[in-house]
GUGUGU-381637 format. One record per residue: chain; x, y, z of N, C-alpha, C, CB in turn; residue in one letter; residue number from 1. Coordinates in pm, whole numbers, plus 50000, padded with zeros to 5 digits. Glycine has a CB too. Example, Ala and Ser with C-alpha at 12.3 -4.5 7.8 and 13.67 -1.06 7.14 Angstrom:
BEGIN
+-------+-------+-------+-------+-------+-------+-------+-------+-------+-------+-------+-------+-------+------+------+
! chain !   nxx !   nyy !   nzz !  caxx !  cayy !  cazz !   cxx !   cyy !   czz !  cbxx !  cbyy !  cbzz ! resn ! resi !
+-------+-------+-------+-------+-------+-------+-------+-------+-------+-------+-------+-------+-------+------+------+
!     A ! 51319 ! 49431 ! 50780 ! 51230 ! 49550 ! 50780 ! 51320 ! 49670 ! 50780 ! 51131 ! 49553 ! 50905 !    a !    1 !
!     A ! 51285 ! 49775 ! 50708 ! 51367 ! 49894 ! 50714 ! 51290 ! 50003 ! 50787 ! 51408 ! 49940 ! 50572 !    s !    2 !
+-------+-------+-------+-------+-------+-------+-------+-------+-------+-------+-------+-------+-------+------+------+
% end
This chain:
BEGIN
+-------+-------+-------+-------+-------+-------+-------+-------+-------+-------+-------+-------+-------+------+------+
! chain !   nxx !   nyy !   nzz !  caxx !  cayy !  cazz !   cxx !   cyy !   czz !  cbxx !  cbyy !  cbzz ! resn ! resi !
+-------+-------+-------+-------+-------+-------+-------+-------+-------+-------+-------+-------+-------+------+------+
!     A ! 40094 ! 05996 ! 38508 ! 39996 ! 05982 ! 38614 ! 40062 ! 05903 ! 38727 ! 39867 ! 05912 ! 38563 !    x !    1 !
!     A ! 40057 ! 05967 ! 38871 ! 40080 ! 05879 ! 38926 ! 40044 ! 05799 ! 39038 ! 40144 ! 05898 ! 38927 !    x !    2 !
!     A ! 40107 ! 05642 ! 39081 ! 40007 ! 05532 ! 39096 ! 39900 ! 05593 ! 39191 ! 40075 ! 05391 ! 39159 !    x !    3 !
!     A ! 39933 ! 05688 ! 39327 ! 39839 ! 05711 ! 39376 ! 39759 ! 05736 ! 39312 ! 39845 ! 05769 ! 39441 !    x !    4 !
!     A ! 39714 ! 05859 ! 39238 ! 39605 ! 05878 ! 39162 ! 39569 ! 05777 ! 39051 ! 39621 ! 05998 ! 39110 !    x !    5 !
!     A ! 39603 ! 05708 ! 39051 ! 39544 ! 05584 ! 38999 ! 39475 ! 05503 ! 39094 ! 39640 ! 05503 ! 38941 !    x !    6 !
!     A ! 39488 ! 05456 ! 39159 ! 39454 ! 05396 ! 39301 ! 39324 ! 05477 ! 39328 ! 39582 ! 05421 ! 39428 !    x !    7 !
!     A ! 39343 ! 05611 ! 39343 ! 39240 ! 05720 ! 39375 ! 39101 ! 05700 ! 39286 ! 39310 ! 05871 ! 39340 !    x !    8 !
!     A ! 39194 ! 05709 ! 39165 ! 39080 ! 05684 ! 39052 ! 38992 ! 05536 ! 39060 ! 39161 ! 05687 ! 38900 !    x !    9 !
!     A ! 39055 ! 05449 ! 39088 ! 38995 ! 05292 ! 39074 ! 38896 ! 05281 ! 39222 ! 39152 ! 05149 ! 39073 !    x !   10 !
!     A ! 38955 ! 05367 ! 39338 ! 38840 ! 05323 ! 39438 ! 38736 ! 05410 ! 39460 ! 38888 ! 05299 ! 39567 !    x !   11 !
!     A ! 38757 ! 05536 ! 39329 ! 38622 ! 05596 ! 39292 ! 38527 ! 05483 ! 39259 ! 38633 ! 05697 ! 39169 !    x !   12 !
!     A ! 38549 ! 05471 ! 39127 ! 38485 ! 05382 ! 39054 ! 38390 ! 05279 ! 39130 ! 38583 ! 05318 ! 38983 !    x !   13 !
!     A ! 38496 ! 05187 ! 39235 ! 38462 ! 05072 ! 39291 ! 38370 ! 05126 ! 39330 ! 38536 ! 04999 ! 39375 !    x !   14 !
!     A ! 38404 ! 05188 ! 39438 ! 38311 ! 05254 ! 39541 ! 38147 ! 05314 ! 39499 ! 38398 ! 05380 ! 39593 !    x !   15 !
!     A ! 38195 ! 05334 ! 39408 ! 38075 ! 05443 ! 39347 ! 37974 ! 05315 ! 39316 ! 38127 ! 05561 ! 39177 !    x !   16 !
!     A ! 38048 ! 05219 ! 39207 ! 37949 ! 05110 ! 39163 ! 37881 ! 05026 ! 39248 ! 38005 ! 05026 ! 39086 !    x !   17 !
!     A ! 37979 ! 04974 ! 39373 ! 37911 ! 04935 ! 39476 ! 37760 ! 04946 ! 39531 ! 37974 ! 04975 ! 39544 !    x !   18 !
!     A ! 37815 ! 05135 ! 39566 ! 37658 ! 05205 ! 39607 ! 37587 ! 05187 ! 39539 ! 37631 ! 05333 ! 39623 !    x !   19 !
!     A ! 37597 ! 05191 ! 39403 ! 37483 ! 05217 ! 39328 ! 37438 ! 05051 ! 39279 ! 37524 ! 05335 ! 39194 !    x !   20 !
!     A ! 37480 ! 04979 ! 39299 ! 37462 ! 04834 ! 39276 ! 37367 ! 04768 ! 39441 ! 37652 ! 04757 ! 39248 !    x !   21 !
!     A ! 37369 ! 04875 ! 39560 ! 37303 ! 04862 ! 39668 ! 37183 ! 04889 ! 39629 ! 37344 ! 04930 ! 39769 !    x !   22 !
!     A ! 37179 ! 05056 ! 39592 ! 37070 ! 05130 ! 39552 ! 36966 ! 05071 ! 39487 ! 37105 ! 05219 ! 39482 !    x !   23 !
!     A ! 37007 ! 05048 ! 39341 ! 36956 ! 05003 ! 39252 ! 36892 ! 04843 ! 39299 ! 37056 ! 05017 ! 39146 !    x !   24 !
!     A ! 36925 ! 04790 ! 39399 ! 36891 ! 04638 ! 39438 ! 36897 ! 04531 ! 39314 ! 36734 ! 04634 ! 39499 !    x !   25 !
!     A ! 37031 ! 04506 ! 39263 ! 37055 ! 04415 ! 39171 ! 37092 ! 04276 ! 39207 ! 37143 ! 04463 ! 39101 !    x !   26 !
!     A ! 37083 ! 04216 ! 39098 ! 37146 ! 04093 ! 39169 ! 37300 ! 04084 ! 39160 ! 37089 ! 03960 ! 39108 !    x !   27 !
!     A ! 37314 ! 03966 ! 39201 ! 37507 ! 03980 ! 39223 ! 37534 ! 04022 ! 39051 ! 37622 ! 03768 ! 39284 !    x !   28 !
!     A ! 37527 ! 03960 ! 38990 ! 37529 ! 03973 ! 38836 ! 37564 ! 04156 ! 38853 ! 37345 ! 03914 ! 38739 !    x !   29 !
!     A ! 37470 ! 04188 ! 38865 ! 37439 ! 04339 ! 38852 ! 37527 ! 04427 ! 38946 ! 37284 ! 04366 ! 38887 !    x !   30 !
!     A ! 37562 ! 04395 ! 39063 ! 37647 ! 04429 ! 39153 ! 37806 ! 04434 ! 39057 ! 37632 ! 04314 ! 39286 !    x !   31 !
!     A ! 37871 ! 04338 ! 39010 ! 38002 ! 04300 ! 38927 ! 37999 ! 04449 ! 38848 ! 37990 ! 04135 ! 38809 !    x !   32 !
!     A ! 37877 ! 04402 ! 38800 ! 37876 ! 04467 ! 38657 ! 37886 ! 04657 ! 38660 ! 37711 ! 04408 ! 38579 !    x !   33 !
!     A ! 37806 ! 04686 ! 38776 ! 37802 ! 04829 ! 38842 ! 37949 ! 04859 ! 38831 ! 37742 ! 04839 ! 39008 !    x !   34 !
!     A ! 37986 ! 04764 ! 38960 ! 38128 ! 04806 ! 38968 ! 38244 ! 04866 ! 38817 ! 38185 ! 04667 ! 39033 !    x !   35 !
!     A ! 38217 ! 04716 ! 38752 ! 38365 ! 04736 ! 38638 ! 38294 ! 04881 ! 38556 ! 38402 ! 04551 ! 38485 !    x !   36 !
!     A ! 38099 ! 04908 ! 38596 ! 38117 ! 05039 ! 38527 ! 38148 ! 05206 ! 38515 ! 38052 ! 05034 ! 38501 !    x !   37 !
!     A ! 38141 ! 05164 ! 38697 ! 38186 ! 05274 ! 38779 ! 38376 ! 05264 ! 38727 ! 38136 ! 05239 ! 38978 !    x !   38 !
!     A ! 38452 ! 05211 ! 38748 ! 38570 ! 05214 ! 38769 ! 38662 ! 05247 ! 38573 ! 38594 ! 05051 ! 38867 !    x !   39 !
!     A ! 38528 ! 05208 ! 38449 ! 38551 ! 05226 ! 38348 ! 38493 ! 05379 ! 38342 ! 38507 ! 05119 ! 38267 !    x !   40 !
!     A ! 38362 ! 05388 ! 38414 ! 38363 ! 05565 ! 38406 ! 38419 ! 05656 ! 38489 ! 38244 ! 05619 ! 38413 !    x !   41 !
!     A ! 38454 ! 05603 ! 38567 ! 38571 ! 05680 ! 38647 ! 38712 ! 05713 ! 38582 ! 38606 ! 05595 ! 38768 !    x !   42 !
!     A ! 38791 ! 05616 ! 38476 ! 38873 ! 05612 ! 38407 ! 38839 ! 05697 ! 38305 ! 38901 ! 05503 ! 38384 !    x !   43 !
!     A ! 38737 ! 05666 ! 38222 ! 38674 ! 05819 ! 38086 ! 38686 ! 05973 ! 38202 ! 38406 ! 05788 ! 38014 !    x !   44 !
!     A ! 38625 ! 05986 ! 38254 ! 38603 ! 06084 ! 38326 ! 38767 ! 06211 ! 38375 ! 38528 ! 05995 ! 38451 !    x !   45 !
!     A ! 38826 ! 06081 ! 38384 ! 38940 ! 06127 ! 38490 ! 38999 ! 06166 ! 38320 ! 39044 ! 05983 ! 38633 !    x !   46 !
!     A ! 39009 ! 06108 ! 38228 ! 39099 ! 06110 ! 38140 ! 39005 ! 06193 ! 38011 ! 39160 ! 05952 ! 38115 !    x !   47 !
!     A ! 38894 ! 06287 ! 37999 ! 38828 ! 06334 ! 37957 ! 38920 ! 06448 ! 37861 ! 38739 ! 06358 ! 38053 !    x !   48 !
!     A ! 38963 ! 06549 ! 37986 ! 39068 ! 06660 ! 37915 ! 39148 ! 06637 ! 37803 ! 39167 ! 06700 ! 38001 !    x !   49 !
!     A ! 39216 ! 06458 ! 37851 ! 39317 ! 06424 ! 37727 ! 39247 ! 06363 ! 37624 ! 39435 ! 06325 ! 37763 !    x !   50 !
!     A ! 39137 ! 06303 ! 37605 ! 39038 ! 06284 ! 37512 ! 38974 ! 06376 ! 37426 ! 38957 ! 06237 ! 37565 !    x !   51 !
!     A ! 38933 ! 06486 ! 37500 ! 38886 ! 06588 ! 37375 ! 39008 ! 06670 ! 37326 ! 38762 ! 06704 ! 37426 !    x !   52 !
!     A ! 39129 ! 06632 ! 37367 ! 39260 ! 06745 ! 37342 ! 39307 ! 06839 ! 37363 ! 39281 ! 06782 ! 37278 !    x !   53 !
!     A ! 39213 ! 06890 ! 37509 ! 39243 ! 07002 ! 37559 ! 39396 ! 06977 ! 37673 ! 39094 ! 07054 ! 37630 !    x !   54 !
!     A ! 39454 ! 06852 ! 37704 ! 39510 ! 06848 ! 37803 ! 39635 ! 06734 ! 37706 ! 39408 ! 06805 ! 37946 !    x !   55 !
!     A ! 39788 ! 06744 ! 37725 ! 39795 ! 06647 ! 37696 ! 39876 ! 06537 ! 37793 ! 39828 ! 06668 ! 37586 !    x !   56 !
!     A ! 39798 ! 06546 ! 37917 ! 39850 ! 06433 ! 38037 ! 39756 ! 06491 ! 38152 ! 40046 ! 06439 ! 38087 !    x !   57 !
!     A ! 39705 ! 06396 ! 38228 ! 39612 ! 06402 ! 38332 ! 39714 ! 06486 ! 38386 ! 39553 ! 06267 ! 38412 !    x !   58 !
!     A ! 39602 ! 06595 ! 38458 ! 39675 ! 06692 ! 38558 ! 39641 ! 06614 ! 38686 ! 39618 ! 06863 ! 38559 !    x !   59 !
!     A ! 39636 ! 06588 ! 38754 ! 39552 ! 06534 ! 38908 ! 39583 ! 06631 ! 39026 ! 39611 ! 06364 ! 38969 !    x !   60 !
!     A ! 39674 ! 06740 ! 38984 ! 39658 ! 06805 ! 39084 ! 39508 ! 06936 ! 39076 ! 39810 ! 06859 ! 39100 !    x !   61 !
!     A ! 39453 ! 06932 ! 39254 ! 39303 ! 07018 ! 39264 ! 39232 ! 06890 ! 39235 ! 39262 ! 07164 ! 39138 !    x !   62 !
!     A ! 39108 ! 06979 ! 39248 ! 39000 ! 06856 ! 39295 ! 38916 ! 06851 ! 39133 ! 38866 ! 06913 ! 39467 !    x !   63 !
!     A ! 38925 ! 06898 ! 39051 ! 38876 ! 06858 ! 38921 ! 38885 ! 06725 ! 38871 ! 38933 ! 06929 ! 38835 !    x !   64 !
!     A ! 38996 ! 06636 ! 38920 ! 39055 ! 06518 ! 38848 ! 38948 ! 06402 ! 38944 ! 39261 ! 06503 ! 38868 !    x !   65 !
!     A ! 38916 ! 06447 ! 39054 ! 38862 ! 06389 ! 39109 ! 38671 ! 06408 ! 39090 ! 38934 ! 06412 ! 39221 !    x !   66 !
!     A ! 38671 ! 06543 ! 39117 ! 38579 ! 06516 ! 39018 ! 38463 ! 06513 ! 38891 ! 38571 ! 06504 ! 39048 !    x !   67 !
!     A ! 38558 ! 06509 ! 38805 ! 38565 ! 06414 ! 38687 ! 38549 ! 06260 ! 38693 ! 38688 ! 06432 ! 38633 !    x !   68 !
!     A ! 38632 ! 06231 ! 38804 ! 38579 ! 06091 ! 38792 ! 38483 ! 06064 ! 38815 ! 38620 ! 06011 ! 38843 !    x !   69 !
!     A ! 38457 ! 06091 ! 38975 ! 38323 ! 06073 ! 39016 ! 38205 ! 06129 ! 38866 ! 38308 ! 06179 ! 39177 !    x !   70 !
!     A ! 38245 ! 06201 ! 38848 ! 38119 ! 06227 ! 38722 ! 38099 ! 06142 ! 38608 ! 38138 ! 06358 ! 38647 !    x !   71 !
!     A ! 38205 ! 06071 ! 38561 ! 38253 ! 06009 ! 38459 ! 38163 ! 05842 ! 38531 ! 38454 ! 06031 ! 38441 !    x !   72 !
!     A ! 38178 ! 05808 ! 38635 ! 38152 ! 05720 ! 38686 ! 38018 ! 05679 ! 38724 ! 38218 ! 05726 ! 38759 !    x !   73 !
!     A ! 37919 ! 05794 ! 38752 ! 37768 ! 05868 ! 38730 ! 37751 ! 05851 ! 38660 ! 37725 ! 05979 ! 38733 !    x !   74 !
!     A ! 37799 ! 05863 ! 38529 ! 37690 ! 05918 ! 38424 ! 37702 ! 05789 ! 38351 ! 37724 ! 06074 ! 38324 !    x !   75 !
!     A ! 37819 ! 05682 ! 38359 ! 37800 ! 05561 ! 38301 ! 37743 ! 05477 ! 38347 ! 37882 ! 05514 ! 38275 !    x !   76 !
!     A ! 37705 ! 05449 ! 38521 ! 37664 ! 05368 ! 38579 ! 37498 ! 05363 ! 38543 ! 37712 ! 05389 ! 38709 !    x !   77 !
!     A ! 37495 ! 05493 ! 38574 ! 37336 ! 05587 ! 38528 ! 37270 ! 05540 ! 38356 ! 37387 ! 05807 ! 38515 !    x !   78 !
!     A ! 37380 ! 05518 ! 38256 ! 37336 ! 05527 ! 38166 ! 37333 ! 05335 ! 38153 ! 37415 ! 05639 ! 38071 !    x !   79 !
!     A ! 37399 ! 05270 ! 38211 ! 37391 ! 05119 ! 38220 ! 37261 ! 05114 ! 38288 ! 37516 ! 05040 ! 38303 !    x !   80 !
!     A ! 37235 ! 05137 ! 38366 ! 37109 ! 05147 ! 38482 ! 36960 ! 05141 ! 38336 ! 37123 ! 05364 ! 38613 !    x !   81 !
!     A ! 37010 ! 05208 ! 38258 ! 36860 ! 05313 ! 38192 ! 36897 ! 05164 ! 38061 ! 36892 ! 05582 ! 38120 !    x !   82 !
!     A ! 36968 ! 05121 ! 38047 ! 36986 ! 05001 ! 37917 ! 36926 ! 04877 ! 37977 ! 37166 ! 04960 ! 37866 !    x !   83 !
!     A ! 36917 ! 04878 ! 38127 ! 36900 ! 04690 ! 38134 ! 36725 ! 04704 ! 38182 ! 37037 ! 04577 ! 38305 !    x !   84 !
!     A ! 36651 ! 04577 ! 38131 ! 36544 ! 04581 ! 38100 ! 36510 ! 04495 ! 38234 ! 36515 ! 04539 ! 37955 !    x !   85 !
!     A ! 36353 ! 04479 ! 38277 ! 36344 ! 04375 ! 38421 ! 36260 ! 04312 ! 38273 ! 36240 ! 04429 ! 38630 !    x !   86 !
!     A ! 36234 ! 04149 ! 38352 ! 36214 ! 04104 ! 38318 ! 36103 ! 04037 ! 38333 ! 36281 ! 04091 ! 38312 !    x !   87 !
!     A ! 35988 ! 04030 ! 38218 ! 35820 ! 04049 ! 38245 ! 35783 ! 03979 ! 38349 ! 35723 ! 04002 ! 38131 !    x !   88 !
!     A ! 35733 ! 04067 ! 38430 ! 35659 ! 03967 ! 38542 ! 35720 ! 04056 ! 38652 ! 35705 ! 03776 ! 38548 !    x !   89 !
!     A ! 35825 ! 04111 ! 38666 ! 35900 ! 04163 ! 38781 ! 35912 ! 04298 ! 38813 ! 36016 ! 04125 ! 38773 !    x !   90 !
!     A ! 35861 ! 04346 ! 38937 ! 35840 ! 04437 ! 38950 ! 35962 ! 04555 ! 39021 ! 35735 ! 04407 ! 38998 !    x !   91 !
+-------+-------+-------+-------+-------+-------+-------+-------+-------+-------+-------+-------+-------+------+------+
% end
């Protein structure tokens, strides 16, 4: 893999968690936390092919690798989102 697309991959992530740490209106806590989950599902995502064994080294060339991440980075942020509870009283 190389560093560019690594780089590529990590300011998916950031980026992605960011927004969605806007969206979602968290607190800073929650903002951190978006992030490292965007940039950990951006990493599953990107590296998916070589995980189920269909691939054995990230291709990054075409826009699949990209996105993958972005998807990888969705669907974890999304699924952190649906785990954290508010807390009684708060609307």
């Amino acid at each position: 893999m190389s560093p560019d697309a690594l780089v590529l991959m990590l300011l998916i992530g950031i980026v992605f968690g960011g927004v969605s740490a806007v969206v979602l209106r968290g607190r800073r806590s929650v903002f951190f936390l978006n992030i490292l989950f965007g940039v950990i599902g951006a990493s599953l995502g990107a590296f998916l092919p070589v995980l189920l064994g269909r691939e054995t080294f990230v291709v990054t060339e075409g826009s699949g690798y990209l996105l993958r991440a972005l998807g990888g980075a969705f669907v974890l942020v999304l699924i952190a989102s649906l785990f954290r509870s508010a807390k009684p009283g708060e609307r």
